[in-house]
ROMI-764034 format. One line per field, with one value per residue: x, y, z of N, C-alpha, C in turn. Coordinates in steps of 0.1 Angstrom, whole numbers, plus 2048, in hexadecimal, padded with zeros to 3 digits. Layout:
<recs>
n.X (X:...)
n.Y (Y:...)
n.Z (Z:...)
ca.X (X:...)
ca.Y (Y:...)
ca.Z (Z:...)
c.X (X:...)
c.Y (Y:...)
c.Z (Z:...)
</recs>
This chain:
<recs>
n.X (995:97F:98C:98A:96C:966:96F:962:947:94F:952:937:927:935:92F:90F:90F:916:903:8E9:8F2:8F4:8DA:8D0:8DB:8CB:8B6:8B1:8AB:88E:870:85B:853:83F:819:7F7:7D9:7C6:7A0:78F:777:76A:775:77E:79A:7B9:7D5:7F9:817:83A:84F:86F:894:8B2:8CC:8ED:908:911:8FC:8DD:8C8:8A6:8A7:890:86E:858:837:82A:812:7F5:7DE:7ED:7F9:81A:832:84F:857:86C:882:89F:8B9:8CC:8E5:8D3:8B5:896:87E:864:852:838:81A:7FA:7DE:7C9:7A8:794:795:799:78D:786:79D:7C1:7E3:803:826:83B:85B:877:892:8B0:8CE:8E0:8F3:8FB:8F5:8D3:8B8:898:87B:858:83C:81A:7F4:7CE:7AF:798:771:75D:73F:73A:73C:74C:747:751:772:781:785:78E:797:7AA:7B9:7AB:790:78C:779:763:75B:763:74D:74C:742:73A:72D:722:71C:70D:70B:6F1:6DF:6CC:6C7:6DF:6F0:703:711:723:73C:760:77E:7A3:7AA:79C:78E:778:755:73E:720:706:6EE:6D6:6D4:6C5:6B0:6AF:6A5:6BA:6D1:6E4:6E9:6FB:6FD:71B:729:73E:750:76C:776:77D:78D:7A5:7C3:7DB:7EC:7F2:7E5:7DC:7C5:7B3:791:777:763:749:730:713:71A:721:738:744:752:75C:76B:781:785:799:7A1:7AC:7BF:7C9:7CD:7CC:7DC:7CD:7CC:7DE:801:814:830:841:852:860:878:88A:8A1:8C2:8BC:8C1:8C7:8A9:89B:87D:86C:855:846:82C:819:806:7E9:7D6:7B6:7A2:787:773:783:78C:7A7:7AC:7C1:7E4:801:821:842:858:85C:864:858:83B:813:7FD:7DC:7C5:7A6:783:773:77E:78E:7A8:7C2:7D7:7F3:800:820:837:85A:86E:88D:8A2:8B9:8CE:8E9:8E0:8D6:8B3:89C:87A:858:83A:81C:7FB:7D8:7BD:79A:795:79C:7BA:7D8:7F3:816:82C:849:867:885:89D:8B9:8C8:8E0:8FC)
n.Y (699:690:6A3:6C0:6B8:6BB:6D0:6E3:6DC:6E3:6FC:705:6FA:70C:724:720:71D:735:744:73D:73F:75D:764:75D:76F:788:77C:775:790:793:792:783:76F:765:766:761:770:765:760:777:795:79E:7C1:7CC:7D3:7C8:7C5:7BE:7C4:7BD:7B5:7C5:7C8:7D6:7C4:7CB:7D6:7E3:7FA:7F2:7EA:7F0:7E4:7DF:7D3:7B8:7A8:789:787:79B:79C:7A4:7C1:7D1:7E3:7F9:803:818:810:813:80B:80E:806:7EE:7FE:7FC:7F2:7E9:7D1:7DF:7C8:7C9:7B7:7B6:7BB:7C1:7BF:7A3:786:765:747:755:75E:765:76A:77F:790:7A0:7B2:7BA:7D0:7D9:7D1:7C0:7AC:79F:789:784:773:775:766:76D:763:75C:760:769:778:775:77A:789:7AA:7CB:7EE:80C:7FB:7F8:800:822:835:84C:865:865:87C:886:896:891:87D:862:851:838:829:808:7F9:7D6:7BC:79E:787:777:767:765:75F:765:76F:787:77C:784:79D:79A:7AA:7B4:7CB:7D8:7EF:7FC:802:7F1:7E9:7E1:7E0:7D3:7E0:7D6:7BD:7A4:78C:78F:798:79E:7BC:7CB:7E5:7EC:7FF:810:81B:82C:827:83F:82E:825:820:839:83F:831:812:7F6:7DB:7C5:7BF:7A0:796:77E:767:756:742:723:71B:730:73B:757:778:78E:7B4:7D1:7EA:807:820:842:848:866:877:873:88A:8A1:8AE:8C9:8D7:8B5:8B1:8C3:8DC:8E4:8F1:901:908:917:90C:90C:91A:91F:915:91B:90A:905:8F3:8E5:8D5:8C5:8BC:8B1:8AE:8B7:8B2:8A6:8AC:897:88C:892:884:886:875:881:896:8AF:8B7:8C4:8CC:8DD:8D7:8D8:8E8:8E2:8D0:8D5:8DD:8E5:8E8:8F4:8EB:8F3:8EE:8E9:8ED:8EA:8EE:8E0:8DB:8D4:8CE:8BD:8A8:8A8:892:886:87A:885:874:87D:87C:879:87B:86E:854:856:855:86C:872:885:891:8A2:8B4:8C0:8D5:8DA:8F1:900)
n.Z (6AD:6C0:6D9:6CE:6CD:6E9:6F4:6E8:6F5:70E:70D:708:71D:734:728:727:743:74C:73E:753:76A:76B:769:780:792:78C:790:7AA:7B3:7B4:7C6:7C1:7A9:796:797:79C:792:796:798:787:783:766:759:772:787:786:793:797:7A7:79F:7B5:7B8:7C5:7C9:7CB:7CF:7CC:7B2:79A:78B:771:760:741:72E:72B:726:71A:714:708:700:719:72B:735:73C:752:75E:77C:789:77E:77D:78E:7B0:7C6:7DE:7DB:7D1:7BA:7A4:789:77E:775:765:75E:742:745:73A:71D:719:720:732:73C:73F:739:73C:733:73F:738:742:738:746:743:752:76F:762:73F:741:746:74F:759:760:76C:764:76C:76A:76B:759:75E:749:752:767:76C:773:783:788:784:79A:7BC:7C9:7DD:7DC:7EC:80B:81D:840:847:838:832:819:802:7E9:7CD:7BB:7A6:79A:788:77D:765:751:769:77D:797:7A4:7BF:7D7:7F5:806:812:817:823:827:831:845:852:84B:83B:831:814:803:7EB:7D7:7B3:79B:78F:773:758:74B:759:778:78D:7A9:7BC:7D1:7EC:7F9:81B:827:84D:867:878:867:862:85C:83D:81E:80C:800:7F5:7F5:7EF:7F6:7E5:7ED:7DA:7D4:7C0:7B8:7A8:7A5:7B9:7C7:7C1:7BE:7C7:7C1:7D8:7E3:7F3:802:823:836:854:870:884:87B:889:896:89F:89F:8B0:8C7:8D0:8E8:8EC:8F9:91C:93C:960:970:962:94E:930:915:8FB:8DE:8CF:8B2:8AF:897:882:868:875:895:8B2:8D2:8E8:900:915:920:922:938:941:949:961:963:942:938:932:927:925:906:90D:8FE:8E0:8C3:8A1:89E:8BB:8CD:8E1:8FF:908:923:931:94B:957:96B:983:97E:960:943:928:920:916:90A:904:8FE:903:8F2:8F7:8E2:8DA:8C7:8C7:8BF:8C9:8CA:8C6:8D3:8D3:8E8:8F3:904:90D:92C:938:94B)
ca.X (987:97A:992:985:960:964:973:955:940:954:952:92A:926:93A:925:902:90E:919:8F5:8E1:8F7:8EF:8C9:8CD:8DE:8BD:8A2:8AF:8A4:880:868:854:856:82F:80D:7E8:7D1:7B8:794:78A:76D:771:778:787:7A9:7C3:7E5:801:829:843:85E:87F:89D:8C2:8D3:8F9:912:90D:8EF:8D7:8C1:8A0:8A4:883:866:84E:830:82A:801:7ED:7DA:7F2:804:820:83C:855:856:878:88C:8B0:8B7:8D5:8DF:8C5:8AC:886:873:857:84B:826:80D:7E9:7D6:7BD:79D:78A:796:79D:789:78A:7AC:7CC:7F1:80D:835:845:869:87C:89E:8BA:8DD:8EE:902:902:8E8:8CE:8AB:88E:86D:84E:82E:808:7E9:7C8:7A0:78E:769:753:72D:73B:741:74A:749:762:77B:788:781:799:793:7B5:7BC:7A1:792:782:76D:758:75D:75B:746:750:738:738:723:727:714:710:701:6E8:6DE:6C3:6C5:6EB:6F3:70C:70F:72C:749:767:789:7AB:7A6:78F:786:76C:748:736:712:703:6E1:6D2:6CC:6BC:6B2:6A6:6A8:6CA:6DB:6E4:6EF:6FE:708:724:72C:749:751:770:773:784:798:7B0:7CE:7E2:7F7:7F0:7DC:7D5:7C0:7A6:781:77A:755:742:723:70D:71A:72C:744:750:747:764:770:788:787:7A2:79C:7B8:7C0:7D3:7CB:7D5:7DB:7BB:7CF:7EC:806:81F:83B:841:861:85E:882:888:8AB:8C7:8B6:8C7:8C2:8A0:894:86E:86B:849:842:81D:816:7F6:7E0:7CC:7AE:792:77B:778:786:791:7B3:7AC:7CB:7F0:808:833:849:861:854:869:855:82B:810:7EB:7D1:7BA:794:775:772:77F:794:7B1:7C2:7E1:7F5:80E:830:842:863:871:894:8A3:8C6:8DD:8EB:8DC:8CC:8A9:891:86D:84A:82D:810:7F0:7D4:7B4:78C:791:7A4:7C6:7E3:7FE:825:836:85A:86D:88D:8A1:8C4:8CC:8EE:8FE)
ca.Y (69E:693:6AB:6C8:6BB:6B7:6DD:6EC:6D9:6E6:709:702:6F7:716:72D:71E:722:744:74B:739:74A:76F:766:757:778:78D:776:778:79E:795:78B:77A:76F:762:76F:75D:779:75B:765:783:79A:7AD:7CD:7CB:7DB:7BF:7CC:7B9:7C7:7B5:7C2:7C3:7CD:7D3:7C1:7C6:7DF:7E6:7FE:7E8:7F3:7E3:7E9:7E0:7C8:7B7:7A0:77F:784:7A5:79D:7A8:7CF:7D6:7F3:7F9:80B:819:807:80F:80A:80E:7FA:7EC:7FF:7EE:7F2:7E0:7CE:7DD:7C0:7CB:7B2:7BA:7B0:7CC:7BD:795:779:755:744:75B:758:76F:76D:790:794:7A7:7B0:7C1:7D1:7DB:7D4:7B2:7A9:794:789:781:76F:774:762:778:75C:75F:759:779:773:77C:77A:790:7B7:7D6:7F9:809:7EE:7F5:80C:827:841:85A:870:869:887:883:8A0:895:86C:860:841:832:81E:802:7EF:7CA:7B4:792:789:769:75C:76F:75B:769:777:78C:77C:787:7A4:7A4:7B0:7B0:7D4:7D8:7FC:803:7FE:7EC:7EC:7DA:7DC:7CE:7EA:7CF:7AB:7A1:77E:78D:79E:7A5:7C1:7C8:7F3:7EF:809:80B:828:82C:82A:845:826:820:826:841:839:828:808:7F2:7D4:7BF:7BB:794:792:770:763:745:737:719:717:73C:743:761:77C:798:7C2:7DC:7F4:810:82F:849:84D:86C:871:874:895:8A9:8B3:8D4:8CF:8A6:8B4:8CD:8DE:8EF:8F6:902:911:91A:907:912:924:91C:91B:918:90A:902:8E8:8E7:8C8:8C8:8B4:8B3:8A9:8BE:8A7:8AD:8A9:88F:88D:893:880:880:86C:889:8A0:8BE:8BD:8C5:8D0:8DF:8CD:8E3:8E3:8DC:8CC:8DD:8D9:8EB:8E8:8F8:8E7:8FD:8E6:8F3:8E7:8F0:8EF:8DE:8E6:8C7:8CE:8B3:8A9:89E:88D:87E:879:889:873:884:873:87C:870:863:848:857:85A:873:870:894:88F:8AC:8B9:8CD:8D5:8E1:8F8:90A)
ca.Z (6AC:6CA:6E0:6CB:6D0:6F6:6F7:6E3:700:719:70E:707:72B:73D:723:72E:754:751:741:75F:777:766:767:788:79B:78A:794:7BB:7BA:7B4:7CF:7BB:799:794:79C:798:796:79D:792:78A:77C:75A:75B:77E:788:788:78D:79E:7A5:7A6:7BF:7B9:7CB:7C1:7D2:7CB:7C9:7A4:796:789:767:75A:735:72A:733:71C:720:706:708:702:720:73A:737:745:752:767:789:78F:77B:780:7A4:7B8:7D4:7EA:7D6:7CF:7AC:79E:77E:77D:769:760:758:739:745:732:714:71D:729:738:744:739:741:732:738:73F:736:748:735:74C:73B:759:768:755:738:747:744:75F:757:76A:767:768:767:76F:764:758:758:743:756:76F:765:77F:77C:788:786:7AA:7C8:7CD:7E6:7E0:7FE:813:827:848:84A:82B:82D:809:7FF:7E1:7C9:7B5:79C:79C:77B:778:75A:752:776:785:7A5:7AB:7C9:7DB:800:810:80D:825:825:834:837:852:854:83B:83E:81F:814:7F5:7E3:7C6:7AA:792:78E:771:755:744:760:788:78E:7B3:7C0:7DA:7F4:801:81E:833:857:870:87D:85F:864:852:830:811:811:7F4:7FB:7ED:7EE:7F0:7E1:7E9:7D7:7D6:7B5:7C1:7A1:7A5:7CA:7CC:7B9:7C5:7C2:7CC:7DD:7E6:7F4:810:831:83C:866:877:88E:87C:895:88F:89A:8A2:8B8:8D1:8D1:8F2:8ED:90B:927:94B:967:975:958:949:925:913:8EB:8DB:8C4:8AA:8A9:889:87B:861:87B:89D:8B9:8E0:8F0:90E:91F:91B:930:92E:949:94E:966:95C:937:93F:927:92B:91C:906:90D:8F4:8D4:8B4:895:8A5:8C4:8CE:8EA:904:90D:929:934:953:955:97A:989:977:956:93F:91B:926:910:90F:8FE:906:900:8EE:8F7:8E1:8DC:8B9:8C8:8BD:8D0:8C5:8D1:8D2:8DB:8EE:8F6:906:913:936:936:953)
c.X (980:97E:988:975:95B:96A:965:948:944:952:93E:928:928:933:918:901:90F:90B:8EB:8E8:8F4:8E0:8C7:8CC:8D2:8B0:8A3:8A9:89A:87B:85F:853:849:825:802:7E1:7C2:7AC:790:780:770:76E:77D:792:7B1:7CE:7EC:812:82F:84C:868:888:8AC:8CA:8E7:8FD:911:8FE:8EA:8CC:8B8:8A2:899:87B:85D:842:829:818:7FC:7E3:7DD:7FD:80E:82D:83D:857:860:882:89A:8B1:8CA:8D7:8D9:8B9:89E:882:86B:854:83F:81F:800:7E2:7C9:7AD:792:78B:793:791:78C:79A:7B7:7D9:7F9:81E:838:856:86E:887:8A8:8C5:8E3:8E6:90B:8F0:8E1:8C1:8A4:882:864:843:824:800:7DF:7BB:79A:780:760:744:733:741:740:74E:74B:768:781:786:78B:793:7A1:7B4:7AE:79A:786:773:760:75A:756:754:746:743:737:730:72C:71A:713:704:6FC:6E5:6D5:6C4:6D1:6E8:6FE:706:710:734:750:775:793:7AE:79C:787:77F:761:746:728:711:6F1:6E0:6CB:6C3:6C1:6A9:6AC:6B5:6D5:6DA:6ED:6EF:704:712:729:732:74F:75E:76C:782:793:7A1:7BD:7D4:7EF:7EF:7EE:7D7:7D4:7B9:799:77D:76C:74C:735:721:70E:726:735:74B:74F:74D:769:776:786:78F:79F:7AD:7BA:7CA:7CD:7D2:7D4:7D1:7BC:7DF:7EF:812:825:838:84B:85F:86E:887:891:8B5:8C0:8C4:8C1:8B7:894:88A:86C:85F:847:834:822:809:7F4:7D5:7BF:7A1:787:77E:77D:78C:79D:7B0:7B6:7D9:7FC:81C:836:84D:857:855:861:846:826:802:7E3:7C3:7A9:789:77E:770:78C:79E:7B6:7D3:7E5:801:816:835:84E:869:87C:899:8B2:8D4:8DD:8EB:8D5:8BE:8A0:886:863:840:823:803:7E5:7C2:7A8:789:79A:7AF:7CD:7F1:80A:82E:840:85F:878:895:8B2:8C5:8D9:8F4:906)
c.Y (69E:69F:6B9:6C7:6BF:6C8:6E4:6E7:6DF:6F2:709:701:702:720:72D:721:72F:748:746:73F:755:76D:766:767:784:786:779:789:79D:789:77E:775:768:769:769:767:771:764:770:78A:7A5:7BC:7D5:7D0:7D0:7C2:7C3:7C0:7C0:7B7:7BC:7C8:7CD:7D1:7BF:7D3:7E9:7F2:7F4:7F3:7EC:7EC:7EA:7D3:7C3:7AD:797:77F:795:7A5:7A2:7B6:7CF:7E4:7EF:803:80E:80F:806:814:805:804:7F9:7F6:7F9:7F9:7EA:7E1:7CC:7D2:7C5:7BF:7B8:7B1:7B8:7C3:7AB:78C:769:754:748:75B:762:76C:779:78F:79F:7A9:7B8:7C2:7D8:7D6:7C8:7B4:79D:793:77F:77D:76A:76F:766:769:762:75B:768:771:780:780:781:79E:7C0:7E6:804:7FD:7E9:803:813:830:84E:859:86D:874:885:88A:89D:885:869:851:842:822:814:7F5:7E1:7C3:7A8:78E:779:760:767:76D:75F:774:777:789:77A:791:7A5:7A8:7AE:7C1:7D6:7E3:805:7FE:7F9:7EA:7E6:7DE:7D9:7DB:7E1:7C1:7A6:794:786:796:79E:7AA:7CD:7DE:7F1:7FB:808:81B:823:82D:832:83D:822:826:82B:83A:839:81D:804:7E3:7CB:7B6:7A8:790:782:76F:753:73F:72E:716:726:743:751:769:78B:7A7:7C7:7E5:7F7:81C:835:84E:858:86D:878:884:897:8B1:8B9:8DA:8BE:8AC:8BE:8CF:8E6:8F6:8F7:908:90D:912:911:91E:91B:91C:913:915:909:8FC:8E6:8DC:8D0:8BC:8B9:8B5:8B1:8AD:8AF:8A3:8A2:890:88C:893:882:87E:873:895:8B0:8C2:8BD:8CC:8D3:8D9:8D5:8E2:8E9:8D2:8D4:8D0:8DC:8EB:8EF:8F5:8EB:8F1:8EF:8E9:8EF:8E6:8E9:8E5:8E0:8CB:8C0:8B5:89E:89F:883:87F:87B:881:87B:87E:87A:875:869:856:848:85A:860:871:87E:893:8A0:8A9:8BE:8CB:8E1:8E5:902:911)
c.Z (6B9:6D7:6DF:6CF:6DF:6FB:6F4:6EF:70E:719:70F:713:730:735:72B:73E:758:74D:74B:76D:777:76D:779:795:798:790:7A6:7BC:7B9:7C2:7CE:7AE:793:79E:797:79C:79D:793:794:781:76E:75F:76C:77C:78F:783:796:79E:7A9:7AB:7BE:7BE:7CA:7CA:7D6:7CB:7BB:7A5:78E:77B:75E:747:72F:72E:725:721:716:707:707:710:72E:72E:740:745:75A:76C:790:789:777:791:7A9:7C4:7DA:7E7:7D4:7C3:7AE:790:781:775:76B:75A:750:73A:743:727:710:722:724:73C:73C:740:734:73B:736:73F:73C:746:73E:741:745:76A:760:74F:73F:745:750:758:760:764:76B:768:76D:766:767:752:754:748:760:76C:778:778:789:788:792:7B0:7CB:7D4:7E5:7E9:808:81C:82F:847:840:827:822:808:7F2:7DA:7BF:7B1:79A:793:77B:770:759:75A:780:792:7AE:7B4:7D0:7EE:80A:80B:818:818:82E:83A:83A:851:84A:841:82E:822:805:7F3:7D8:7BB:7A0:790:781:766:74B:750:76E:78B:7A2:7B4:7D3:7DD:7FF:807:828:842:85D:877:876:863:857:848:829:813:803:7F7:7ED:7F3:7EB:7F1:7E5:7E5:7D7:7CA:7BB:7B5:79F:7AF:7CA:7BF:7C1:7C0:7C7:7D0:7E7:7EA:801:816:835:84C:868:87D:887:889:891:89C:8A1:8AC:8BC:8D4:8DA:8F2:8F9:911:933:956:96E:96F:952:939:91E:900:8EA:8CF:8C3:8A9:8A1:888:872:869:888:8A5:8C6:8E5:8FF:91A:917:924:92B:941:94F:956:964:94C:93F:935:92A:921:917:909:901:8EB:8CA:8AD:89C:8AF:8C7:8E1:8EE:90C:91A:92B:940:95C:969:97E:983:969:94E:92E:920:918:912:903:906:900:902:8EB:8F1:8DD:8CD:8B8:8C0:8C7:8CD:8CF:8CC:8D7:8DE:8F4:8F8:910:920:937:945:950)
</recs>
């Protein structure tokens, strides 16, 4: 009897390790497997992803996700992924629906290319005396020509004395602006104005707004704010292709600078003295800039960068070149 019990333990044992091994080779693909939204205002936009990446040989496939609390939504973001691929388990926090201190486990079941399961943890404090409208600042596409400013309402309810009296960020290039729309004994309500600045750099950019007031038991509370930079100066083509030429032969391209905004071409320098470029004159939207290349007497592949040096404090890099052939 004992033989037989000490087998069924044996097999129990190498069972249990093979499922802590499964779970284990799943959990390494995630970056993070928790997330404290910390404190935040109802009706705010609290989203968090969790990134994953497949790391193995195998295709990798989330079969479904779930989340043990109504307070947190979630989906998945690409979820069969090939090698070295990245997804994400989106969470939403419901803080339209939800308040005070909330917490949800998300499941994460995989079936290839073994069955496996992943558990992430959401928490966080949705309050109630503090409402926004929008829930978060998006700006889309931004377009220079017509800089958008973006506005939102900020509530806090039963404290007439509250005040908003600081906003930064770790994105920098925005301007912000606050006034009080109304102060009275059931409400304070706050219009933030939030405008890009020229100096952002181009991409996608999602941040957050880190509010302070003078209540010393909820001093901070966070917003997001998100959007795409496009480049300050489109440039057609990026590559200046001169092709063969003959020793001592001249050959001339043009390349379009673009922008919303007019703007003037300063200077435009390259190393190689065989590439050279005129530099157009005024300030417009438009600029069209003449390349020459001029071809010497040695058969060679020559290449370089022309620095494009303009007054919106961009500097463009146009690569060129060209093959010498006898």
């Amino acid at each position: 009897m004992k033989s037989i019990n000490f087998t069924i333990l044996a097999v129990l044992i190498t069972c249990f390790a093979t499922e802590i091994s499964a779970q284990q080779w799943a959990r390494k693909m995630f970056k993070a497997t928790s997330h404290d939204f910390g404190t935040v205002a109802a009706n705010s936009k609290s989203v968090y992803e969790f990134t994953f990446q497949n790391l193995y040989k195998e295709d990798v496939r989330i079969h479904s996700v779930r989340s043990s609390c109504g307070c947190t939504e979630v989906s998945v973001k690409n979820g069969s992924l090939k090698s070295w691929e990245t997804g994400a388990i989106v969470a939403k926090f419901n803080t339209d629906k939800f308040r005070g201190n909330r917490s949800a486990t998300v499941t994460v079941v995989i079936d290839k290319p073994f069955p496996a399961e992943v558990q992430l943890l959401v928490k966080g404090n949705i309050r109630g005396d503090i409402s926004m409208s929008p829930g978060a600042v998006n700006f889309d596409e931004i377009k220079f020509s017509r800089m958008p400013t973006k506005k939102i309402q900020i509530t806090k309810y039963g404290n007439i004395n509250w005040k908003i009296e600081d906003v930064k960020s770790y994105f920098t290039h925005i301007g912000i602006t606050l006034k009080v729309l109304r102060r009275d004994y059931r409400s304070v309500t706050y219009e933030m104005s939030v405008t890009p600045k020229t100096s952002a750099p181009e991409g996608f950019f999602n941040e957050q707004l880190i509010v302070f007031t003078n209540d010393p038991r909820n001093r901070r509370f966070p917003i997001s704010i998100s959007g795409k930079v496009p480049p300050l100066v489109e440039m057609s083509p990026n590559l200046v292709s001169i092709g063969a030429v003959k020793p001592g032969e001249v050959v001339k391209k043009k390349v379009l600078l673009k922008s919303e905004v007019p703007f003037q071409i300063q200077e435009i320098t390259c190393d190689n003295t065989a590439f050279s470029a005129k530099v157009p004159q005024g300030q417009k939207r438009l600029h069209f800039v003449e390349v020459s290349f001029k071809a010497g007497q040695t058969a060679a592949e020559i290449k370089d960068v022309f620095k494009i040096k303009t007054n919106l404090n961009k500097t463009l890099h146009l690569h060129a070149v060209a093959s010498v052939s006898n």
